[in-house]
N, C-alpha and C positions, 0 to 999 in steps of 0.2 A: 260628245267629248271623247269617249272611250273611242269611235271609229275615226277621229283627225288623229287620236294619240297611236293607235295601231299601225295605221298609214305612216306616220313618221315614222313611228317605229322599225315598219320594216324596211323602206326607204334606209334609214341611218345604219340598218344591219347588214343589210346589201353593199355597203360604202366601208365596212369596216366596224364600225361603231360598238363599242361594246359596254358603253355604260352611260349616263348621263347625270352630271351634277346637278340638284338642285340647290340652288342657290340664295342667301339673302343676306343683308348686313347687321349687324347685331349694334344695342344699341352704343357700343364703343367704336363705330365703323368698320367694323372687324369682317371679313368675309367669313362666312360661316354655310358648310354644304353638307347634304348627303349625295351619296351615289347611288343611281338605282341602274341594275343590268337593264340593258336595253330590254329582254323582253317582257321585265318588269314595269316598262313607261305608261302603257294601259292602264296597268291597274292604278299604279298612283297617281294617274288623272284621275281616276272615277274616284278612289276611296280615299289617295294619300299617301304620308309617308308617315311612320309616328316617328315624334320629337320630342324631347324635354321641354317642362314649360320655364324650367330655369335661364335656356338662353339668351331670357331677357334680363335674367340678373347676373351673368358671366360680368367680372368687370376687364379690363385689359389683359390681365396680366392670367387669365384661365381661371382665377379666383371666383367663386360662387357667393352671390350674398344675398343672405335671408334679410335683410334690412327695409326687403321692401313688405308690408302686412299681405299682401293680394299674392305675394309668392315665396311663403314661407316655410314650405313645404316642397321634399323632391318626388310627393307622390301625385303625379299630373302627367296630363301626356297632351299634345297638340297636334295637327296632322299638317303636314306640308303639300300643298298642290302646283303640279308644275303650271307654270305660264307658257302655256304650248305655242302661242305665236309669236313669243321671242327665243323658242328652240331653236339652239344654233350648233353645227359640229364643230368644234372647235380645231381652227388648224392647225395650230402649233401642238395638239395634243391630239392626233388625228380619230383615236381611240377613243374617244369619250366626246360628250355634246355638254351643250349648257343650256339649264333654263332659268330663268327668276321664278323665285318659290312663293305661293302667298301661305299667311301663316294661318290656319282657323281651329278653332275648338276643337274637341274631340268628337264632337257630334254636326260638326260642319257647319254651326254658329258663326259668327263674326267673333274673331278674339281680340281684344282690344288693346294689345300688345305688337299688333302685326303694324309695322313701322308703314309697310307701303300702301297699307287699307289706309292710313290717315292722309298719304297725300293725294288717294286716288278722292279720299271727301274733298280736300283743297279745292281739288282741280274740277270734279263735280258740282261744287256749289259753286265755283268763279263762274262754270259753262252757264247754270242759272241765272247769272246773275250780268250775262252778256260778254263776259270776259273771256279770251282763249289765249291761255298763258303759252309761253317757249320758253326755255333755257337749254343751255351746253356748258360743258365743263371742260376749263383746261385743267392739265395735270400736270403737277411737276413730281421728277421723282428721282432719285441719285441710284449709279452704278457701282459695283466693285466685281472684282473677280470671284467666282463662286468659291465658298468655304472661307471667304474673309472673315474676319472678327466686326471689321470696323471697315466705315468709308475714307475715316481721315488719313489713315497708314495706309490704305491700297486703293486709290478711285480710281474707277473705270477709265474717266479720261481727265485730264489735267489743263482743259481749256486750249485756249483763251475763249471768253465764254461768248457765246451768238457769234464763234468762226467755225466754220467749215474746215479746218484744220483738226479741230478739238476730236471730231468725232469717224478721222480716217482709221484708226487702229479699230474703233467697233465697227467698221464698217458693214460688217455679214448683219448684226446685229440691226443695225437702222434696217437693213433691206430685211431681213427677215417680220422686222417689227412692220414697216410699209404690207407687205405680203399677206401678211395674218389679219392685220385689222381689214383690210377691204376683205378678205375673206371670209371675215366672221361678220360682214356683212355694217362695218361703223368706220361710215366716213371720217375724217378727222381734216383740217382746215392748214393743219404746220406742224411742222418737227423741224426743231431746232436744241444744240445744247444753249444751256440758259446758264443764268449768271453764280449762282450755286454751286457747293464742291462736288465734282462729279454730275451737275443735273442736268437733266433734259427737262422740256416740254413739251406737250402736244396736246391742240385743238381737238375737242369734239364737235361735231356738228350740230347744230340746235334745232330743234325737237319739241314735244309735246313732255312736260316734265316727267312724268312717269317713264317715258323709255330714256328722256336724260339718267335718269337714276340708274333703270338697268343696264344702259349703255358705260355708265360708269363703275356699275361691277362689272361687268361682261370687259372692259378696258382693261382693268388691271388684272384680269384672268389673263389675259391675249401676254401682258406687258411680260407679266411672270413667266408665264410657257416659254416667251423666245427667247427672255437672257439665260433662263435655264439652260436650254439648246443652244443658244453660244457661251455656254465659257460663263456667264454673270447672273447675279443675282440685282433684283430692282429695293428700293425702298423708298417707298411712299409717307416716311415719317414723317410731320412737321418738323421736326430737329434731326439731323443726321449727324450732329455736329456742336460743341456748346459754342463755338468761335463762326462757324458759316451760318449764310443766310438758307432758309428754312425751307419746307415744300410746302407751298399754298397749292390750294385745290381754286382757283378762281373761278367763280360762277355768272355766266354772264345770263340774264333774262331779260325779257318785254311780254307786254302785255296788248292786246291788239282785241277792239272791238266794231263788230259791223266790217270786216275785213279792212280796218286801219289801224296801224301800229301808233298805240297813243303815248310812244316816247319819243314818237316823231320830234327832230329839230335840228336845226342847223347851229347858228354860233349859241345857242342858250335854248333850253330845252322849253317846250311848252309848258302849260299847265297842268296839264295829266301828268307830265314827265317828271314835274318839279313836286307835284302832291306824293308821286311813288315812290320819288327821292327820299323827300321830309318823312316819308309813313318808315321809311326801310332807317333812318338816320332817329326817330321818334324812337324804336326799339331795339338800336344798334346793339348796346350791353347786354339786354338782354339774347340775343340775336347770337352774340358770339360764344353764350352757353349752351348752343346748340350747335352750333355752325365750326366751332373748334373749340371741343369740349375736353380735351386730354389735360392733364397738367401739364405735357411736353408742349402743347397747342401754347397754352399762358406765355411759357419759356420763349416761344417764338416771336411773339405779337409782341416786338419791342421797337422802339427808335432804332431809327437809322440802318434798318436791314432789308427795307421793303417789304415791311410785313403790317403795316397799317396800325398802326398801334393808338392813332386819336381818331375821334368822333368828331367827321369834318365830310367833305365831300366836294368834289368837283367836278370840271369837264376834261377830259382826257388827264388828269392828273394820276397818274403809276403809284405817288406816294400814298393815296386817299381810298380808306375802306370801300369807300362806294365813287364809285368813277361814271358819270355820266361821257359814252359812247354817243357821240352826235350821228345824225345820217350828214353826207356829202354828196356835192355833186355828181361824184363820181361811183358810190356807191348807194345812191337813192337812201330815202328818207326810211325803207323798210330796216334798214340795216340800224337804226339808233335801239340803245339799249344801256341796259345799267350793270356795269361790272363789279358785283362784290365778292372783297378778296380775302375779308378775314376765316376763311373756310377752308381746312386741311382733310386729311384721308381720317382722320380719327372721329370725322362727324358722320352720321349714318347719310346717305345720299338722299333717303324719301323724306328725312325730316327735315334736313336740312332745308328743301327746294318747300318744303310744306308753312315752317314760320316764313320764310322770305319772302315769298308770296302771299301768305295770310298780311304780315305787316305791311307790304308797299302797295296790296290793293286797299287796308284800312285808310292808307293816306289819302288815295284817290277819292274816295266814299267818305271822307272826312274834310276833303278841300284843305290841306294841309298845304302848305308854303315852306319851305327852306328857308336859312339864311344863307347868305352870298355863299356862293363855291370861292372855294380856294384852289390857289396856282400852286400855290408854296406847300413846305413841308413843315409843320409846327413841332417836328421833333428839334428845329433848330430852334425855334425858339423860347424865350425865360418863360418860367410857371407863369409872371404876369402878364404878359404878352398873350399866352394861352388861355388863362384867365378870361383877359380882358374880350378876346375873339369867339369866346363862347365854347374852346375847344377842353375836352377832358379827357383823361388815359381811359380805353378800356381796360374792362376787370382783367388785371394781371396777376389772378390766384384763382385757383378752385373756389375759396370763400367768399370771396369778389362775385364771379359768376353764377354761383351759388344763389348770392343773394339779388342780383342782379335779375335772374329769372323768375325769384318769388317773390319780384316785386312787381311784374308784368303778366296782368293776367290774359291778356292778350296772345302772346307768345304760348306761355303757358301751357295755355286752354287748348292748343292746336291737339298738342299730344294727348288730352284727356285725363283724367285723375289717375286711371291705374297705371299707364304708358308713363306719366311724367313721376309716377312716385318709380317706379322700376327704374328709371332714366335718372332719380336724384339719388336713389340707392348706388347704383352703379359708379355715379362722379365720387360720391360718397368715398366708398370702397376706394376708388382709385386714391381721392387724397389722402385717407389715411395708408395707402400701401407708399407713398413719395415720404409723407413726414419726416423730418432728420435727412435725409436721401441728398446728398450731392447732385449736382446739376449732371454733370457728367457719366454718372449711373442710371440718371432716370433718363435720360437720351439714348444710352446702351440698351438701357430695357427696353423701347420702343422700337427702336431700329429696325427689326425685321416683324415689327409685329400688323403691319398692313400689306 
C-alpha cells in the first residue's frame, strides 16, 4: 500500500499537485474532507488521517448532537484511509487530487459508522449470493451567479427548459463542465438544462455501486470547481425554491445474474424484474427515510412537481417513484433497469444504493409480485380514487419518516444499530432545528449546503 501510495504520490508532484482531499459523505449527504500535502499521501495510506468520531452526528446545519448514546462524547478519534484506486487530480482544481476515504477505528478496526463499509457488505453478500448489482446516478442541480443570495432573484439561466438556447450565456461553463469530467476520469451519458429554475442535469455512467457512490462525490467536486472558475456557483438542494420544482438525484440500477440482466423486458418486465419492483415499492416509505432524508427533501416530494410523491410504480412513467426502464430493440435487453427518483443530494450516496438494493433484491428472494403499473399520475386524482387503487402519500414530515423507518426492519437493519441510531439522532436534530421555521427559510438554509 505505502509503495502504490508513494508512486502516486510522486507522479501527482511531478504534475503540480500539492495536496489531496480525502473524501466521504456524512450522514446528511454533506461532503465532508480532509487535505493531506501530497508528500503526506504515504503515510496516510499505511496509518491514516485522525478524525472526529462526531461526524456522524454533524446534523446539516454544522450542529453537533449528543442524541445518539454510542456518541456522546467529543473525546474519540477515527482514522481516515485513502481509496488509492479511485485517486484522481482533479482538473478544475489542478492543485489538489481527490480520493474517497474509508472511515475505521482508531486502532484500524472496522467502525460501524463508516457509511461506505455498509454498502461495500451489500454488495459482498449480493456477490455470495450470485447477484452483481450496477447503478448510476443522474443529477440535477440549479445555477446562479457567484456571491448570489438566492437562485429565484438571479438564475444562472432562464430557460426555456431541455433548449439549447437556455444554456448559450454559460456556455464556457457547459464546456468547461464536458472538459473536467472526462478528465477526472467519469463518463456521464447527457447534459442538458432541465425543467427547474436555473437546472441542469447530467447522466452518470453505470457502474458497480460502490464507485457509483464515489463517482457521485467525485461529480459534485468536478460540478463546484468549474462554476467556481466560471462566474457560478451550483446547488444541489432538493428545494432551491419554495414555488419551483426540486433537484432529485435519480437512481437508476439492475441487477444481473450468471451474466444476464434479470430486469430484462420488453413491453412488461419479467418476473425477476416485477419481484425487484414489488421488494423496492414493499419498502418505498420506508426507503425515502433514507434516500431523501432532509426536512427540505419532505418539502419536495409533493404533487404535481415531478417529484414522486405516491407509492405506485410503472413502465416508463416520469410521474412514478420507481419507473420500470424496459430494454428495446434498439437498445438490447441489457439496458432494462429501474429508475428510482425519490432520492436528492441530502441522502448519503453508499446508503442510499445500500437499502435500495437490500429491498429490491428481498423481493427477488421473496417471489414478490407488484400490482398493475400505472400510466397516470394519481396526484390528479380524489383521496378515493387513490384509495381505492391501493396508492398512499409518502411520509411528507420528518415524523412520518421517522416512523416510517422504525417500522421496517429490513431497511433498518442495513445500517446496523449504532449507524441507524447516529442517522435518527441526526434527522432528529434536524427537525427539531426546522420547528416553527417557514418554508421559505428552511429552503434558504439548505441552499448552499450540498
Amino acid at each position: 500500500m505505502s509503495k502504490a501510495a508513494s508512486a502516486a504520490a510522486k507522479d501527482l508532484a511531478l504534475a503540480g499537485v500539492r495536496g489531496v482531499h480525502l473524501a466521504w459523505a456524512d450522514n446528511n449527504g454533506i461532503p465532508r474532507s480532509r487535505i493531506v500535502p501530497i508528500g503526506g499521501l504515504a503515510d496516510a495510506a499505511t496509518r491514516g488521517v485522525g478524525a472526529t468520531t462526531l461526524f456522524a452526528v454533524f446534523d446539516t446545519h454544522d450542529r453537533i448532537t449528543y442524541g445518539h448514546p454510542g456518541l456522546s462524547t467529543p473525546s474519540a478519534d477515527i482514522r481516515l484511509f485513502p481509496v488509492l484506486e479511485r485517486l484522481r487530480r482533479l482538473a478544475g482544481q489542478p492543485s489538489l487530487a481527490w480520493a474517497p476515504a474509508r472511515q475505521v477505528s482508531a486502532d484500524g478496526s472496522p467502525w460501524p459508522y463508516c457509511q461506505r463499509a455498509v454498502l461495500e457488505r451489500v454488495v459482498a453478500d449480493a456477490a455470495g449470493r450470485g447477484f452483481e448489482l450496477r447503478a448510476g446516478f443522474e443529477l440535477e442541480f440549479a445555477i446562479a451567479p457567484a456571491g448570489s443570495a438566492d437562485i429565484a432573484s438571479s438564475p444562472g439561466h432562464t430557460g426555456p427548459a431541455y433548449s439549447p438556447h437556455a444554456l448559450v450565456g454559460v456556455d464556457d461553463f457547459v464546456a468547461g463542465l464536458l472538459h473536467d469530467f472526462e478528465a477526472n476520469g467519469l463518463p456521464i451519458g447527457q447534459l442538458h438544462a432541465e425543467y427547474g429554475l436555473a437546472q441542469l442535469e447530467l447522466s452518470l455512467a453505470a457502474t458497480d455501486p460502490v464507485s457509483a457512490a464515489d463517482d457521485q462525490l467525485l461529480a459534485r467536486q468536478t460540478i463546484h470547481a468549474a462554476a467556481h472558475a466560471h462566474g457560478l456557483r451550483a446547488s444541489f438542494a432538493p428545494l432551491v425554491s419554495p414555488q419551483a420544482a426540486g433537484n432529485g438525484w435519480h437512481v437508476h440500477t439492475s441487477v444481473r445474474c450468471k451474466g444476464r440482466n434479470l430486469l430484462a423486458g420488453r413491453d412488461r418486465p419479467g418476473p425477476d424484474a416485477a419481484a425487484y419492483v414489488a421488494g423496492l415499492l414493499r419498502d418505498l416509505p420506508a426507503l425515502t427515510a433514507v434516500t431523501a432524508p432532509s426536512v427540505v427533501s419532505t418539502a419536495r416530494l409533493r404533487p404535481g412537481y415531478f417529484a414522486s410523491a405516491f407509492t405506485f410504480w410503472g413502465t416508463e412513467n416520469r410521474e412514478a417513484p420507481l419507473r420500470y426502464v424496459p430494454g428495446t430493440e434498439l437498445l438490447g435487453d441489457d439496458h432494462a433497469n429501474v429508475e428510482y427518483k425519490p432520492c436528492d443530494a441530502s441522502a448519503n450516496p453508499y446508503l442510499a444504493l445500500a437499502v435500495l438494493f437490500t429491498a429490491g433484491l428481498a423481493g427477488i428472494e421473496d417471489g414478490l409480485e407488484p400490482p398493475a403499473p400505472l400510466a397516470g399520475d394519481p396526484g390528479t386524482w380524489s383521496s378515493g380514487e387513490r384509495q381505492a387503487g391501493g396508492v398512499s402519500r409518502l411520509p411528507a414530515s420528518p415524523g412520518e419518516q421517522a416512523t416510517a423507518l422504525a417500522a421496517c426492519p429490513r431497511v433498518a437493519g442495513v445500517l446496523g444499530a449504532e449507524l441507524l441510531g447516529a442517522f435518527q439522532a441526526v434527522r432528529a436534530s434536524d427537525a427539531e432545528w426546522a420547528e416553527g421555521k417557514p418554508l421559505h427559510e428552511i429552503v434558504g438554509a439548505h441552499l448552499w449546503r450540498y
